[in-house]
MARDO-573884 format. One record per residue (C-alpha): y, x, z; residue number from 0; residue in three letters. Coordinates in steps of 0.2 Angstrom, whole numbers, plus 2048, in hexadecimal, padded with zeros to 3 digits. Example, Ala and Ser with C-alpha at 12.3 -4.5 7.8 and 13.67 -1.06 7.14 Angstrom:
BEGIN
atom north=7EA; east=83E; up=827; resi=0; resn=ALA
atom north=7FB; east=844; up=824; resi=1; resn=SER
This chain:
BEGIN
atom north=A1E; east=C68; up=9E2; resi=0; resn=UNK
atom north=A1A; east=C5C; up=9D3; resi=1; resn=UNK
atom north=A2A; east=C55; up=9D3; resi=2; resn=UNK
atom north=A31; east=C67; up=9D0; resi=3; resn=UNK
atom north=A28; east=C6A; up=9C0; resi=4; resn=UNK
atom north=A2D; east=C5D; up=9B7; resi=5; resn=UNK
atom north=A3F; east=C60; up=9BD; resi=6; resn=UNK
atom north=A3D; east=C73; up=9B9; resi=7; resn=UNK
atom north=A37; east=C6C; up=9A5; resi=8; resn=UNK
atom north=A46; east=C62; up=9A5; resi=9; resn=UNK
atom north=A50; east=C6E; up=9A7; resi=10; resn=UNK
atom north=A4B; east=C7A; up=99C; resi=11; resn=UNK
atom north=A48; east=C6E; up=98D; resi=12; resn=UNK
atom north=A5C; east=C69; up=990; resi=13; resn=UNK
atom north=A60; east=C7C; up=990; resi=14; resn=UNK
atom north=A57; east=C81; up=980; resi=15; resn=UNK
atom north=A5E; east=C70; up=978; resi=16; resn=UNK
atom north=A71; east=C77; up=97D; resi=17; resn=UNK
atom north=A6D; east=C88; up=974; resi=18; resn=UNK
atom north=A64; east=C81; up=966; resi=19; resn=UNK
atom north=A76; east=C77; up=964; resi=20; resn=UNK
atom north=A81; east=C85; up=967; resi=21; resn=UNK
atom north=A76; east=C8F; up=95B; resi=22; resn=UNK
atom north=A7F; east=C95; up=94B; resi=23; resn=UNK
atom north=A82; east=C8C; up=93B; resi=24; resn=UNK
atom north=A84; east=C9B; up=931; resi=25; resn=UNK
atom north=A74; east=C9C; up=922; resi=26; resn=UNK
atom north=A67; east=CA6; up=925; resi=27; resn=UNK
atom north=A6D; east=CB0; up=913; resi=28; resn=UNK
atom north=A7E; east=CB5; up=919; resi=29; resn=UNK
atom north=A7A; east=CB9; up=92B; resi=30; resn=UNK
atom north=A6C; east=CC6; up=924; resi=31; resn=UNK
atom north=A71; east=CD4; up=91B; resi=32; resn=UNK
atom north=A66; east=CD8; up=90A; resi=33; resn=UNK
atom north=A5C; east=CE7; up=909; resi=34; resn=UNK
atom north=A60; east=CF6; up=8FB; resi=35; resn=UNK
atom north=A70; east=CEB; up=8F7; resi=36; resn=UNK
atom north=A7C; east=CF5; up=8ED; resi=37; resn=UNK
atom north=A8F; east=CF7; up=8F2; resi=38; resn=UNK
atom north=A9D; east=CF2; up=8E7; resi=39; resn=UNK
atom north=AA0; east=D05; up=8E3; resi=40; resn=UNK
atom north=A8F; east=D07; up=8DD; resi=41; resn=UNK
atom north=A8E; east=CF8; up=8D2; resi=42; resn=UNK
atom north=A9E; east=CFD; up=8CA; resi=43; resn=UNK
atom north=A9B; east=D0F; up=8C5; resi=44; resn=UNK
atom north=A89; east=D09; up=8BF; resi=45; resn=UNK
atom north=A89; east=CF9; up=8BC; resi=46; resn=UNK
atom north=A79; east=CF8; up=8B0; resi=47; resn=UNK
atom north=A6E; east=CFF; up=8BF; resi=48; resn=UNK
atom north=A72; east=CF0; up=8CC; resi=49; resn=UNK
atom north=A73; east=CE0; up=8BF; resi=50; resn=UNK
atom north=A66; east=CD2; up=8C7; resi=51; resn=UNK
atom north=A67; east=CDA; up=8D9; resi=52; resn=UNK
atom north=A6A; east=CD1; up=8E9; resi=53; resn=UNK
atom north=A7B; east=CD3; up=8F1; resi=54; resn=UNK
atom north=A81; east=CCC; up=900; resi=55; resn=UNK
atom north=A96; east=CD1; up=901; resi=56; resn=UNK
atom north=AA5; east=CC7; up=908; resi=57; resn=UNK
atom north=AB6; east=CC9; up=909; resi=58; resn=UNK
atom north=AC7; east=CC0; up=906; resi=59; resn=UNK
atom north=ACB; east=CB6; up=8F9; resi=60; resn=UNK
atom north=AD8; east=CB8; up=8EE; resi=61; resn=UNK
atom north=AD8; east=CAB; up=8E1; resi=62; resn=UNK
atom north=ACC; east=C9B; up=8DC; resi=63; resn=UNK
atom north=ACB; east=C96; up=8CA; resi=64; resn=UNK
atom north=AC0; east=C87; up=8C8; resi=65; resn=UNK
atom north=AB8; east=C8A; up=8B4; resi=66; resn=UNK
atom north=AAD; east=C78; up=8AD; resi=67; resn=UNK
atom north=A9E; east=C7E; up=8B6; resi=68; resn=UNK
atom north=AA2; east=C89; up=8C4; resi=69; resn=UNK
atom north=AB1; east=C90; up=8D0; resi=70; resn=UNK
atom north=AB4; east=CA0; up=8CE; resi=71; resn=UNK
atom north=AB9; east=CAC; up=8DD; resi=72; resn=UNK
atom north=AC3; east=CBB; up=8DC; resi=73; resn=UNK
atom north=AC0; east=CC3; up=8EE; resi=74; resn=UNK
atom north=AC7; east=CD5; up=8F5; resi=75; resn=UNK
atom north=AB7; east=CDD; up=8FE; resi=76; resn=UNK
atom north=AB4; east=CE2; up=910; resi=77; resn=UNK
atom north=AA8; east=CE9; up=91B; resi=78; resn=UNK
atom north=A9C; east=CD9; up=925; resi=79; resn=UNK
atom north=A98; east=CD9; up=936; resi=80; resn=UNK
atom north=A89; east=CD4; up=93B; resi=81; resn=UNK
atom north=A88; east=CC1; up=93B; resi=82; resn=UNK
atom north=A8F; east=CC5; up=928; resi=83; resn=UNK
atom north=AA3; east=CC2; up=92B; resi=84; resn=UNK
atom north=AAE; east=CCD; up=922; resi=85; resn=UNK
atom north=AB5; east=CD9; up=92E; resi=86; resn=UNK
atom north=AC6; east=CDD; up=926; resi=87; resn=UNK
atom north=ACD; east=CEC; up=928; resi=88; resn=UNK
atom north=ADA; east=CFA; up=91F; resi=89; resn=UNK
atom north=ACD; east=CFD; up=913; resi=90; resn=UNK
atom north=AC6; east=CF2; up=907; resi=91; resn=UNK
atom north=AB5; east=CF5; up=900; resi=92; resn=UNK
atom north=ABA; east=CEE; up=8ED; resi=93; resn=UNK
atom north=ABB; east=CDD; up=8E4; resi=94; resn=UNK
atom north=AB1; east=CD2; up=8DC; resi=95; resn=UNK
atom north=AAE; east=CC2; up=8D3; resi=96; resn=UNK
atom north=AA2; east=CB5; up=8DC; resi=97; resn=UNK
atom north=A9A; east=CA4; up=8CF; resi=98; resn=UNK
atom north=A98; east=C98; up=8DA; resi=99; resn=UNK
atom north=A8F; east=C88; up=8CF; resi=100; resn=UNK
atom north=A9A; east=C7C; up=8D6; resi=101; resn=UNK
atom north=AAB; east=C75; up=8D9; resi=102; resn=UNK
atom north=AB5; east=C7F; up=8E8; resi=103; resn=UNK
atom north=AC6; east=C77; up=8ED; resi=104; resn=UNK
atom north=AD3; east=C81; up=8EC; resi=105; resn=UNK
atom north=ADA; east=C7A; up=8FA; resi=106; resn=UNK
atom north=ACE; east=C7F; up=906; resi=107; resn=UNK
atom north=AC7; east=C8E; up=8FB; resi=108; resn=UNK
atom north=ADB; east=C97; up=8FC; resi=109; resn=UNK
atom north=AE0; east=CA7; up=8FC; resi=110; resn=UNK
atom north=ADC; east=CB2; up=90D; resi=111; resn=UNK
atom north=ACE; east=CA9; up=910; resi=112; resn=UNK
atom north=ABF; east=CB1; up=916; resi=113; resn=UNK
atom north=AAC; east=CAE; up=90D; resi=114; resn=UNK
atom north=A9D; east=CB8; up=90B; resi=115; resn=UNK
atom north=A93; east=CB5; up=8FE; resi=116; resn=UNK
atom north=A80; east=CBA; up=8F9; resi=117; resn=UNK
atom north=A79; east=CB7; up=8E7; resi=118; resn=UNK
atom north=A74; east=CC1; up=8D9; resi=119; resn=UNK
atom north=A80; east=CCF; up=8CD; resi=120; resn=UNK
atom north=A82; east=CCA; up=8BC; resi=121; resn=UNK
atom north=A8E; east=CD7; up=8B4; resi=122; resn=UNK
atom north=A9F; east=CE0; up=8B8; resi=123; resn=UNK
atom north=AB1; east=CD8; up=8AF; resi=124; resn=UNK
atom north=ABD; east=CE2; up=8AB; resi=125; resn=UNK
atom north=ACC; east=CDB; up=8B1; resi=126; resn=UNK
atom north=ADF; east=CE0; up=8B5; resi=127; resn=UNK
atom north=AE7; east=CE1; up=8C3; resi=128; resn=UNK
atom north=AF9; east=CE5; up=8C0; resi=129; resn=UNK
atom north=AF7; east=CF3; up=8B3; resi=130; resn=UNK
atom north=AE7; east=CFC; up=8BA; resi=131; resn=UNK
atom north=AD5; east=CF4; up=8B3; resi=132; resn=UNK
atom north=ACB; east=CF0; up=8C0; resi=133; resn=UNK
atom north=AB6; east=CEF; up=8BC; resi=134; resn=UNK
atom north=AB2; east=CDF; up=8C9; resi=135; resn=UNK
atom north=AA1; east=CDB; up=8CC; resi=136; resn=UNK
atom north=A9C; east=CCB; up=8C9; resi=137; resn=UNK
atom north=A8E; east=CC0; up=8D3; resi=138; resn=UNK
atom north=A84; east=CB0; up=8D0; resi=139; resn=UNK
atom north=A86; east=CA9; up=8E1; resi=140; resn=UNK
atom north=A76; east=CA2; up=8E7; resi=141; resn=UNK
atom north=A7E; east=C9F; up=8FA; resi=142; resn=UNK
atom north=A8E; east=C9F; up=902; resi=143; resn=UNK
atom north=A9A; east=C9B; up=913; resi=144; resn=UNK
atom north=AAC; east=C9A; up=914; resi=145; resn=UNK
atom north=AB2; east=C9F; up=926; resi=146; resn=UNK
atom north=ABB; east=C96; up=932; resi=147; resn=UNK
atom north=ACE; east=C9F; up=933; resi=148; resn=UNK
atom north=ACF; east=CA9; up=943; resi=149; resn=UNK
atom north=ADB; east=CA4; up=94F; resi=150; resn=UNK
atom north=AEA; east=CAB; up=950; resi=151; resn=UNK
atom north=AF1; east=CB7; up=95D; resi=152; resn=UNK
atom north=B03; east=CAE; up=95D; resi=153; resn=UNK
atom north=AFE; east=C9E; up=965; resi=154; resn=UNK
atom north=B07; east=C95; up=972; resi=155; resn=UNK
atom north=AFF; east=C98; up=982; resi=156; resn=UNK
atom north=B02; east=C8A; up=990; resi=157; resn=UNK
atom north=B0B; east=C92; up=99F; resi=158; resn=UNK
atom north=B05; east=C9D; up=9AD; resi=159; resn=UNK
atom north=B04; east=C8B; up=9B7; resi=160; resn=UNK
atom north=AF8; east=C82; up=9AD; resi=161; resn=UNK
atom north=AE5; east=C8A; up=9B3; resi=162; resn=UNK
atom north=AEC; east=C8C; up=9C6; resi=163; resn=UNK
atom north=AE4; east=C81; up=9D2; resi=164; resn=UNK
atom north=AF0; east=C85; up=9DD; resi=165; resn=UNK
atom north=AFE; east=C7F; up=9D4; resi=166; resn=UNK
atom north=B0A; east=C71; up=9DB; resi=167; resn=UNK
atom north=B18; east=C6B; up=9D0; resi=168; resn=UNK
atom north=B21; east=C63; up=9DF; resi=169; resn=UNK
atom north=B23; east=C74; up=9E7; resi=170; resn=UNK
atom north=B33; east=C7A; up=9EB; resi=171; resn=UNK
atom north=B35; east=C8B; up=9F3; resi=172; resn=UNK
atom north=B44; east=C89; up=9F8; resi=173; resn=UNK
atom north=B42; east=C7C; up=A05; resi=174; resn=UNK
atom north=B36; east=C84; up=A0F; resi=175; resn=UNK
atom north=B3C; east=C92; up=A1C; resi=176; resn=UNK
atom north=B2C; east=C9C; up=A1B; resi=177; resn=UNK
atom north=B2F; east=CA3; up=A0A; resi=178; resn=UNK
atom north=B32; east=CB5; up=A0A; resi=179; resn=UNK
atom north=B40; east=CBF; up=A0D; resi=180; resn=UNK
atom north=B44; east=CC4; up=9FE; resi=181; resn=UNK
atom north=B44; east=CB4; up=9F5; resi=182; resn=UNK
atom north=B53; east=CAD; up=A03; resi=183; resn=UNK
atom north=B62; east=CAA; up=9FC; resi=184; resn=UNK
atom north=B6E; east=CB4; up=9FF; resi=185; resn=UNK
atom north=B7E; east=CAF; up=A0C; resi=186; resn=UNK
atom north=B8E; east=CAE; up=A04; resi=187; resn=UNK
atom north=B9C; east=CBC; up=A0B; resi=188; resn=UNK
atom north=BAD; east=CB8; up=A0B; resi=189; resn=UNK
């Protein structure tokens, strides 16, 4: 019976050290929503009333300019699901601007990305997209996570062979008698 408990700690210690690595990288700001955070609606009929608040809001970015001090992030808006990854869907919720206090490849930062942001509102720009003026909310962003692309749905799957353990590429079913009828060839007629 001794040797069982330390066996049994073992065990446990090893299983709460694998969860602890699988756990989730994603910070603590994102993952948690922010409480009485305004939508990008509201901040844009009344800006005045939401200036200095705490937003937490993602989307997909559209373009990155990098100014002297900070990259700038035009993103199209959409609802987050509950770890904080923008779910995107047929509606968008808005744009808006995210100040990041830092330099952001482009490269890595393109366009289509997905990030969700949570900082601080400044102010709303006014800027155009196409000819319609567009009031964008702009946020001093205290923390941010760019996600990792989804995987596509058009990827090349290996063939129906490769998981079977009954497989055998030295099979031949025409070489042995018992296959089934149907699978026979069939006798030439003159």
């Amino acid at each position: 019976m001794s040797l069982l408990k330390p066996c049994t700690f073992t065990v446990c210690l090893a299983f709460t050290m694998l969860l602890t690595a699988c756990s989730s990288h994603i910070p603590a700001e994102i993952k948690q929503p922010v409480l009485n955070a305004p939508s990008i609606q509201q901040v844009r009929h009344s800006s005045s009333e939401y200036i200095s608040r705490k937003v937490r809001w993602g989307g997909t970015i559209l373009k990155t300019e990098n100014k002297q001090n900070a990259s700038w992030l035009s993103i199209v808006a959409f609802p987050l699901n509950s770890d904080g990854r923008p779910m995107q869907s047929g509606e968008s919720t808005g744009r808006f601007i995210a100040i990041i206090g830092e330099f952001l490849e482009p490269l890595v930062y393109t366009r289509e990305r997905e990030i969700t942001i949570s900082g601080t509102l400044l102010r709303t720009e006014s800027r155009k997209i196409g000819e319609f003026s567009y009031d964008y909310p702009v946020v001093k962003v205290e923390h941010y996570y760019l996600w990792p692309p989804l995987a596509t749905l058009d990827t090349d799957y290996p063939p129906y062979w490769w998981h079977s353990p009954w497989y055998d590429p030295w099979y031949d079913p025409w070489f042995y008698p018992s296959r089934p009828y149907h699978l026979r060839p069939k006798a030439i007629e003159k």
